[in-house]
N, C-alpha and C positions, 0 to 999 in steps of 0.2 A: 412285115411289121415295121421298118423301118424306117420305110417311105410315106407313115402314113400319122397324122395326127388327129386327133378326138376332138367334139365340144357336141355340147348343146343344142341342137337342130330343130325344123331343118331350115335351111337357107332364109339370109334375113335377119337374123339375131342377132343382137348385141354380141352372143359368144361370138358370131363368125365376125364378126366387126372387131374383137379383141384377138381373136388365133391371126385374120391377117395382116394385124397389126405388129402382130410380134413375128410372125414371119418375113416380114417387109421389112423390120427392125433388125434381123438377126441374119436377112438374106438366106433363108430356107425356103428350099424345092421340096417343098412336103403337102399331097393330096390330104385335104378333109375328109373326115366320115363324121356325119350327123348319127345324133342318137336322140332319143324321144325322152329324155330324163336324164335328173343328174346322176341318179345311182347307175342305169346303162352304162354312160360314160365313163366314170369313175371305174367302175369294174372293166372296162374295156384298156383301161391303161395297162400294160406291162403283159396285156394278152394277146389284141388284135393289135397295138399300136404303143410306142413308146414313149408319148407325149402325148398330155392332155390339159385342155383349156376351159375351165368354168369360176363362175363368179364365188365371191368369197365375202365381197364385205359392200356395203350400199351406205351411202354418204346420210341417207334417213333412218334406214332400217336396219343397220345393225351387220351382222356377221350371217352367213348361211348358215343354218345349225348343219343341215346334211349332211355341207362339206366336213364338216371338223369334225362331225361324230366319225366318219368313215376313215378321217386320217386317224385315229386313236389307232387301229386296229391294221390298217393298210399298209403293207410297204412302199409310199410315194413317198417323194421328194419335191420339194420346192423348188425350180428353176430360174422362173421371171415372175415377174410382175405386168399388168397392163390398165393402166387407168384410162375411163373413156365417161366422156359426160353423154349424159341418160335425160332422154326427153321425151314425151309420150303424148301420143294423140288420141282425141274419140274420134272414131267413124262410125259411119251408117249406110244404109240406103232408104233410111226412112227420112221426108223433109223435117222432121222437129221431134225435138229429146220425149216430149212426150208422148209420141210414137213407139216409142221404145222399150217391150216387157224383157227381153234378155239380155245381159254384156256378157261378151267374155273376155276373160282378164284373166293374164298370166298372173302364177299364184305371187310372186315377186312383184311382179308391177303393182299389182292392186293397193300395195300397202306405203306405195311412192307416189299413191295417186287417188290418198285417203279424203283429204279435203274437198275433191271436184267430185268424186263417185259417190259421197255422202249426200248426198241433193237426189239421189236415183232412188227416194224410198221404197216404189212400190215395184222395183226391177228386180229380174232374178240374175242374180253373178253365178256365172259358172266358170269355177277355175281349170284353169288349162296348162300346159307344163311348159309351152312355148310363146310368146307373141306370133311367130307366124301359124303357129298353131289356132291361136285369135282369129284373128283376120280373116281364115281358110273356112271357120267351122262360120263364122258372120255372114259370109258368102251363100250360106245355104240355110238362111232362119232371116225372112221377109223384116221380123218385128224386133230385131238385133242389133246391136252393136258392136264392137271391137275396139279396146286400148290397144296400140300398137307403136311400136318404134317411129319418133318423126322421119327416119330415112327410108319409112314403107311406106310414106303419104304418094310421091308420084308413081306407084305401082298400077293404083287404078281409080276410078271416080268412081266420086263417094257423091252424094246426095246433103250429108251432115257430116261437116268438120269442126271440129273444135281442137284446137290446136295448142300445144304446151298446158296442159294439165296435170304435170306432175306439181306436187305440193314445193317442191323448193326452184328456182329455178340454176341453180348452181349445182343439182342434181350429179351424182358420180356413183360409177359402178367400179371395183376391184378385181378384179378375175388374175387368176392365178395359173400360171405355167406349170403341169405337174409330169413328172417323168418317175419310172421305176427304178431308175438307178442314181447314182448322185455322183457331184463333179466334183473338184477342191479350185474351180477354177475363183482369178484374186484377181483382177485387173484396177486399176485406180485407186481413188482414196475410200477411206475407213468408212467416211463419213457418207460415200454412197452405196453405201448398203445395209442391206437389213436382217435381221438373224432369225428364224420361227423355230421356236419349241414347244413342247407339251409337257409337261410335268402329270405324271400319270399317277392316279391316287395308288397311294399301298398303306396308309395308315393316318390317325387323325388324332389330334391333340391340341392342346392349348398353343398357341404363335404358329401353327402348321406352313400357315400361306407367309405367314411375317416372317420367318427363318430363309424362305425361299428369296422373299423378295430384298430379306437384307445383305442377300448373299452381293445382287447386284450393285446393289447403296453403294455397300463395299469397295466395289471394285469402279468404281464410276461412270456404270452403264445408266442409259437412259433407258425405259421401258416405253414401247410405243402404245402397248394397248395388252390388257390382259381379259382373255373371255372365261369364263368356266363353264365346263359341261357336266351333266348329272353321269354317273358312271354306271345308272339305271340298273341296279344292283342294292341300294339301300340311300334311302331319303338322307340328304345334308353331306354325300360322298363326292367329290368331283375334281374332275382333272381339268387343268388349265394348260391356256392358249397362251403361250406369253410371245410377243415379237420384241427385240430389241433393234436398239440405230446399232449399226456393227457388223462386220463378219465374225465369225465364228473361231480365224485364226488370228484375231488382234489379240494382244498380249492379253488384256484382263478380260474380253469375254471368254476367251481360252482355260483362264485360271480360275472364276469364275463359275464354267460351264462345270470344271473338274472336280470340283469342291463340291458345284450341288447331286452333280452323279452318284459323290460318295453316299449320299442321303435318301436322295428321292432316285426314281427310274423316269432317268428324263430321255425324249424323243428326241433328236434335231432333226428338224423338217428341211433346215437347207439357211447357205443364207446368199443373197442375191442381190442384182441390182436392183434400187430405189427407180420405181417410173422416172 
């Protein structure tokens, strides 16, 4: 289990573009195992493998719900980070778009590649959980297409390319280093790193969210981004994502951290280096 790190699969993916990224970053000899989903993956961490790698946050679309509903409940920890710019192609083997009754399109990509796929009215999208996943099932449907990563364009000839069709062109993915156990490791300044918590609902009232975030005001933390999730248990209940600039053992997110614990049940996810 040691020797071995999780993502996303199979071969081809942005995950595997981001696990060798931080392995080549961090100089680890550690074999991949692909999994056919994020939930596989996720569950495979701290079973088959001690570290896992999947996306978190998209520069268009927002935060993965997946990921975050699953940490509410999981014992992961935050390790790294890995930022990677996301650019996406059509293919075919048909000569022209209106040749074309099915795409398939990773359920992710589609919605980074909203503007260009909108023109495909009379197309049926079929979502698929990988890109290379795309590509593999395009290969065997004549009247098909495939959105796919621009670093799987020289894999094989296409008939129809359309090239950088994601809606922004400054496009980014966040994927996230996840491991079952947690480190206190501090190297460098304050300012290069970043703190993740959860603050998990247990009760609701008037200033609920406003007590939590004055907590930080307080203490002169920055907040990077706050998501909330449904605690799917009763409408208007929900537990937050908060990331701060900071580690976890600076004096005030320290003091901070301690103050809101006495209140809420808050999670610390980890805090890490900034890409």
């Amino acid at each position: 289990m040691h020797n071995k790190i999780v993502t996303l699969g199979p071969q081809g993916t942005y995950s595997e573009l981001a696990t060798l990224n931080y392995l080549s970053q961090y100089q680890l000899d550690l074999d991949i195992e692909f999994f056919s989903s994020i939930t596989k993956t996720l569950n495979a961490i701290g079973n088959t493998a001690t570290l896992g790698v999947l996306p978190i946050e998209n520069f268009s679309e927002g935060f993965v719900n997946l990921v975050l509903d699953h940490l509410i409940s999981a014992t992961l920890y935050i390790k790294a980070e890995v930022l990677l710019p996301i650019q996406f192609s059509l293919v075919s083997h048909c000569h022209a778009c209106s040749e074309i009754e099915d795409i398939y399109v990773q359920f992710i990509a589609k919605g980074q590649c909203t503007d260009f796929l909108d023109d495909f009215l009379n197309c049926k999208f079929i979502t698929t959980e990988s890109n290379t996943q795309s590509m593999l099932a395009m290969q065997q449907n004549s009247k098909s297409a495939a959105v796919i990563p621009n670093h799987l364009l020289t894999d094989q000839n296409y008939n129809l390319v359309k090239q950088n069709i994601t809606d922004y062109h400054n496009n980014q993915t966040r994927f996230l280093v996840f491991s079952d156990t947690t480190d206190e490791c501090y190297a460098g300044k304050s300012a290069d790193y970043k703190t993740s918590i959860i603050v998990l609902f247990h009760s609701d009232y008037p200033g609920y969210l406003e007590n939590i975030l004055s907590k930080f005001t307080q203490c002169n933390i920055n907040l990077i981004s706050i998501v909330s999730r449904p605690t799917r248990q009763e409408f208007g209940k929900y537990h937050f994502f908060i990331d701060l600039d900071g580690h976890q053992k600076d004096t005030n997110i320290d003091m901070a951290l301690t103050d809101i614990q006495q209140y809420f049940n808050v999670k610390i996810l980890g805090s890490y280096l900034k890409h």
